[in-house]
N, C-alpha and C positions, 0 to 999 in steps of 0.2 A: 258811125264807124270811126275807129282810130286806129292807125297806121303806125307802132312803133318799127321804125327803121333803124337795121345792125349791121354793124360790121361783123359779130357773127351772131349763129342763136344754136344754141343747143337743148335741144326739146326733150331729151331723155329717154323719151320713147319718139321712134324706135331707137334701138341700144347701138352706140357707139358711134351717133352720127352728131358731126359737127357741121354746121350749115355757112356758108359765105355771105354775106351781101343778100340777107333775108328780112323778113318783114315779119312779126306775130300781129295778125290784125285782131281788132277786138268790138266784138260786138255788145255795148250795153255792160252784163259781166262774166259773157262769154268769149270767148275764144271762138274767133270764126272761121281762120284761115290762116297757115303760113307758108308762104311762097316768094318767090323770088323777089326781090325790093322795085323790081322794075314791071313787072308782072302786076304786083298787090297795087300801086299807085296808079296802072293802067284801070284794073278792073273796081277798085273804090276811089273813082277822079276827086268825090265830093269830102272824101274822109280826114279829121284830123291828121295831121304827121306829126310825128314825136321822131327828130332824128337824134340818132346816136351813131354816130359814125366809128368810133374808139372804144365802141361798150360789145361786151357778148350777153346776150338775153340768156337768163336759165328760168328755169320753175322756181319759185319759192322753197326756200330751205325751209325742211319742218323739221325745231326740236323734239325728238323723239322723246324726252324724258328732262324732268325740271321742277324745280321748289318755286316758282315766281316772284311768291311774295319775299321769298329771304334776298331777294337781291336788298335787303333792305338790313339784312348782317353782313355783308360783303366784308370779307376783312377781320370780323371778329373776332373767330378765334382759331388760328393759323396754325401751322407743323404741331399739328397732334391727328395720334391714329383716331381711326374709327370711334370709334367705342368710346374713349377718354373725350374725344369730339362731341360726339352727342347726349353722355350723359356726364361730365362736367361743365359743357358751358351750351350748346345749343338746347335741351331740350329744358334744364333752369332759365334760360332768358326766354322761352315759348309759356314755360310757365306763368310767367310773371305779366306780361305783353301781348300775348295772343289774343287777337280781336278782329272783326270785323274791318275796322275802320285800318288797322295795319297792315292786313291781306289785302284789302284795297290800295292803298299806298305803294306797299310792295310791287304791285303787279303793273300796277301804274309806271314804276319806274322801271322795269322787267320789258313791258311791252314798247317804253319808247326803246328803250336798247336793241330789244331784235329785231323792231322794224329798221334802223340804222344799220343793223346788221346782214340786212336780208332776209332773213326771219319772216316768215307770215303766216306760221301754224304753231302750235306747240303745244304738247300731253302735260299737262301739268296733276300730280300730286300732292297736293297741301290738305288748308282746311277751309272752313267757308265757300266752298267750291260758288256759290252763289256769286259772292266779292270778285272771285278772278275772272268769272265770265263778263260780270259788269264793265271789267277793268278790259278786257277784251274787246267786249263789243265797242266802248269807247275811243278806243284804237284801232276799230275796223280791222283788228285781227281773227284768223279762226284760233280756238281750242277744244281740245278734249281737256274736260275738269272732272277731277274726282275728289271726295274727302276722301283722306286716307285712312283703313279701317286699323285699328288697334285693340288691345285688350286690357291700357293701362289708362285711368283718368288725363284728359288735359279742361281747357277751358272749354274744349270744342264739343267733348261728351264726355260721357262717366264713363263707357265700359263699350265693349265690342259692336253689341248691340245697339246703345244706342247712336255707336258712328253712324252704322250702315243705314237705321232710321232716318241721319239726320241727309247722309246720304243719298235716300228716294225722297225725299221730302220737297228737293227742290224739281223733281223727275219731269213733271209735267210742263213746268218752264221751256225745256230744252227742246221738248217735240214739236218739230217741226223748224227748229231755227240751221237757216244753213251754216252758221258759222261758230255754232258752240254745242257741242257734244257732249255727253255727261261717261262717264265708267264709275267702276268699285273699284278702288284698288288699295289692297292687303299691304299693308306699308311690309312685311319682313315674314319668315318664317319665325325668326326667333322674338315678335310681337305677337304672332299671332297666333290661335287654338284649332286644333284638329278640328272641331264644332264648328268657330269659325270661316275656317276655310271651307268645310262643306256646306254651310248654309251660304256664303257668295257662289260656288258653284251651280247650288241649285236656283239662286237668285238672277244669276246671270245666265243661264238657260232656258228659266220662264220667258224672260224678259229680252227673248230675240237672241242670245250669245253676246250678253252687254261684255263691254272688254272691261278686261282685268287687269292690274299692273304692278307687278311685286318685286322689290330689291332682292337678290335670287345669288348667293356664294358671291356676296361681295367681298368680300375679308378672306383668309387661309385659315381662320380661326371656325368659321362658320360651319361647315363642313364636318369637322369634327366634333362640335359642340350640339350638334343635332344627332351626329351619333351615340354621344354619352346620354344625352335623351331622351330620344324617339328610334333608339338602335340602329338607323339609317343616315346618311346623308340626305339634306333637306330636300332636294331634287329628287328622290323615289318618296319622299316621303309625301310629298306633293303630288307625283306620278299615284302615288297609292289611293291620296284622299281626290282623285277624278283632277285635277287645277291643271294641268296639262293639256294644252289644246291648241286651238287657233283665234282663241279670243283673251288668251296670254299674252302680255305682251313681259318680260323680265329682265330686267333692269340690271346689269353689271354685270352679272356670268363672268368673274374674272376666273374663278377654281371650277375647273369644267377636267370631269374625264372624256376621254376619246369614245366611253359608250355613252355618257351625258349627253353630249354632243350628238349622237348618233339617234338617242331617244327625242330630243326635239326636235329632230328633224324629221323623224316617224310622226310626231303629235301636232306640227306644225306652228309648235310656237316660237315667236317672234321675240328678238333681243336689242334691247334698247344699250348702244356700247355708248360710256361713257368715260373717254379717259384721262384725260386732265383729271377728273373728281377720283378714279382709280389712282392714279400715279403721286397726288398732292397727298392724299391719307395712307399713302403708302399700301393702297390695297393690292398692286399688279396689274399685270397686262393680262388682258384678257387675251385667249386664242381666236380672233374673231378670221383669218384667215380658213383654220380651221374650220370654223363653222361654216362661211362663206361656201367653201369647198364640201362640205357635207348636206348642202342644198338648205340650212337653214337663213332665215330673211333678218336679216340684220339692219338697225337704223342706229343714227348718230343722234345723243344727247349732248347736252352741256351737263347736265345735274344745277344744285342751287347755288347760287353764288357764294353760299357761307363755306364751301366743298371747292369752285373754282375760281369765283371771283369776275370770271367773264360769264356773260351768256353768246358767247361768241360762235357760232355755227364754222365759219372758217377759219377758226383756230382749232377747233374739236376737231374736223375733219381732214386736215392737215397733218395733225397730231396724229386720228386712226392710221391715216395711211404709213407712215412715216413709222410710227412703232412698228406696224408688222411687216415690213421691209426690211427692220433691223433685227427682228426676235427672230424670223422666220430664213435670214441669210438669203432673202429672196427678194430681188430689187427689183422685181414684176409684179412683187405682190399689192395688190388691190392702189391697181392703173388710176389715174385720173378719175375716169372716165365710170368709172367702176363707185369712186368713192360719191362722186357725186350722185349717183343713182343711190345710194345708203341714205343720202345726207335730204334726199326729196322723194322720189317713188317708191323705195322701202319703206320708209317711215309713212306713209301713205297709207302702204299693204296693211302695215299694222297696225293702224288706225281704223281701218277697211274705210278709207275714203277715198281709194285711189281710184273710184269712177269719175271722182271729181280735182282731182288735186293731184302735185307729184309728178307731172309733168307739160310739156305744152304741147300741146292738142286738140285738134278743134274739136270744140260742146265741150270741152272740159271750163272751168272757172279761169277766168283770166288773173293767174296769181303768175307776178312774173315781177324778175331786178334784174335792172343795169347794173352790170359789173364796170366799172373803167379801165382799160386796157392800155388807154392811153396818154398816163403819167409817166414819167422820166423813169419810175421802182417799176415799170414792169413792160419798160420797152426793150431787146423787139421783141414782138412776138410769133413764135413757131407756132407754138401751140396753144393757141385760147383756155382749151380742158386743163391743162397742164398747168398754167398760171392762176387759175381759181384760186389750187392750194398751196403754189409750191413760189408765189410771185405776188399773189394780190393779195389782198385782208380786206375787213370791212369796212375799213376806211376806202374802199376801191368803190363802194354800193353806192350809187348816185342816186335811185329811182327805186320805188319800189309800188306793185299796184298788188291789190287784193280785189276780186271780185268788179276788176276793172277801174278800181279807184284808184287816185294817183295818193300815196299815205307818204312818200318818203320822196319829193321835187327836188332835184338838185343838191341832197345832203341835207334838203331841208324836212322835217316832219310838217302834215300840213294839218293835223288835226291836237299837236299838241303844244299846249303852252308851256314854253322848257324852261321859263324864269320862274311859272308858278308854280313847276312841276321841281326844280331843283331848292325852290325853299321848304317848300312838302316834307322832302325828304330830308334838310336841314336839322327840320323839326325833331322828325323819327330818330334818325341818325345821334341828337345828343339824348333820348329818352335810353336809348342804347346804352350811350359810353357809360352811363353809372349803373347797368345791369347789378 
């Protein structure tokens, strides 16, 4: 048994409860009990203690949405839109570069960042889906990995088909591991084929409702350019070809009508907000209050770092709050309390992991960070919830456990070598600058 002891803990579930001078105790790499600090030390006399006297306990942050391995373009290729972004200089450098041994590398330096960060889940869409889990499991991180499906040649496949090949290929690996998950996900409307998309629909409904996860009206261009088209907005037109559901998870939703909005929340699918990568390419704010409010389930991403630069979970979700406070004229909008439940037990929902993960609770996995509360930047404190986003940063995450394992000791990682791990990337880094 082990005894982390808090000055506070907020378990997420149930909703809106902040806890005082509490205990998460931890069995093995469950989660066995939390109760009072005085209580939990009575009733396990023999159990480790881990005190934290200045930290508030939350569940593990899971990025809802992410490129992994491009933390390894970070910086590239900056103020440019969309479009001009990924086919002047991101998808010519994937062409040239894209490998195995990169998408390893990447994710390697991906995973020690958001364990630093707090981070201990994260949806990743790239390629190699095989490499990022490696690079996961290495890290005693979870993930959901998917190849991303397309209909233009890379290194990674020839054509549509044979992504999603390469796709199930690794299928069998995944069964059964608690901590790496497999999906399909349809990188774009405007990559991908009516054909396509229905053969993942019907692929991912043999196959149990494996999740899907598509970049969905990211751009104001989008929208439009589906209706010169396929006569429609890409969002009925997906609505048309079945892809709508609750094993959607879609990515950006910045250009959402009010009956857009109103249809995923009938369908039950899930929205990965990502706004930093929105705001930096100039795509927009999404209306994610809206949604919130129209019962759709919303989680917080970073996107890839060649989009934001951080993988930063409480920068992103500092940022959601904070935008729709301002676009919305409504300084209630999406509370604390509110945002952290997007940024953990949403992003859960729509992962459908949240029987295991996304909040603390006992039999759930003991994924859980020390926030520190109590540096000089984020003294006094009123409100613990409050200061997550609007006081602390990730610079605040002392601790960080996954499945009950200690991954992030006092700022320190304990499972990765950061001198061996930052000449790695040295290496990568100048194969880059002469793209």
């Amino acid at each position: 048994m082990h005894i982390l002891s808090a000055r506070w803990v907020i378990p997420v579930e149930p909703a809106g409860v902040v806890l005082e001078h509490h205990a998460v105790v931890i069995d093995g790499t469950r989660i066995a009990a939390i109760l009072p600090d005085a209580v939990a030390r009575t009733q396990y006399p023999g159990a480790e203690v881990t005190s934290l006297p200045n930290h508030v306990l939350i569940p593990g942050l899971i990025n809802l949405h992410t490129h992994a391995a491009m933390t390894l373009l970070r910086g590239l290729a900056d103020d440019q839109p969309l479009m001009t972004w990924l086919e002047k200089h991101i998808w010519p450098v994937e062409a040239k570069h894209l490998s195995e041994a990169y998408v390893f590398a990447g994710t390697q330096l991906a995973c020690a960042e958001m364990l630093r960060s707090g981070t201990t889940c994260f949806a990743d869409m790239y390629f190699y889906q095989e490499e990022v889990a490696r690079a996961a499991r290495e890290a005693g991180m979870r993930a959901m990995v998917g190849g991303a499906v397309m209909e233009f040649p890379t290194p990674y496949a020839a054509d549509a088909d044979a992504y999603i090949a390469r796709g199930l290929a690794s299928r069998e690996q995944f069964i059964g591991d608690g901590k790496v998950r497999l999906m399909l996900p349809p990188h774009a409307p405007y990559t991908v084929s009516d054909r396509t998309f229905e053969k993942l629909v019907t692929i991912a409904t043999e196959m149990d409702d494996l999740i899907l996860m598509c970049h969905i009206h990211e751009t104001a261009g989008e929208p439009t350019d589906s209706e010169r088209q396929y006569g429609v907005r890409a969002i009925e037109r997906l609505e048309r070809l079945g892809v709508l559901g609750p094993n959607l998870i879609a990515v950006h939703c910045v250009h959402m009508t009010p009956q857009e909005i109103e249809l995923f929340a009938e369908r039950g699918v899930h929205v990965a907000h990502c706004p930093t990568s929105n705001l930096k390419l100039a795509s927009g704010i999404a209306p994610i209050k809206a949604m919130l409010e129209a019962g759709v389930n919303v989680g917080i991403g970073t996107d890839g770092c060649a989009s934001n630069n951080r993988l930063d979970m409480f920068a992103e979700t500092r940022l959601a709050t904070l935008l729709q406070k301002g676009v919305s004229g409504d300084a209630a909008a999406v509370p604390a309390l509110q945002a952290l439940e997007m940024a953990t037990l949403n992003a859960a929902k729509a992962l459908q992991w949240d029987a295991d993960i996304g909040s603390l609770k006992p039999r759930k996995a003991a994924d859980v960070v020390a926030v520190d509360l109590g540096v000089l930047e984020t003294l006094p404190v009123y409100d613990a919830a409050s200061h997550l986003w609007h006081a602390a940063g990730r610079e605040n995450v002392s601790h960080v456990w996954v499945d009950g394992e200690l991954l992030l000791d006092d700022h320190r990682l304990t499972r990765t070598d950061i001198d061996a791990l930052r000449a790695r990337t040295a290496t990568w880094g100048e194969r880059f600058r002469v793209h």
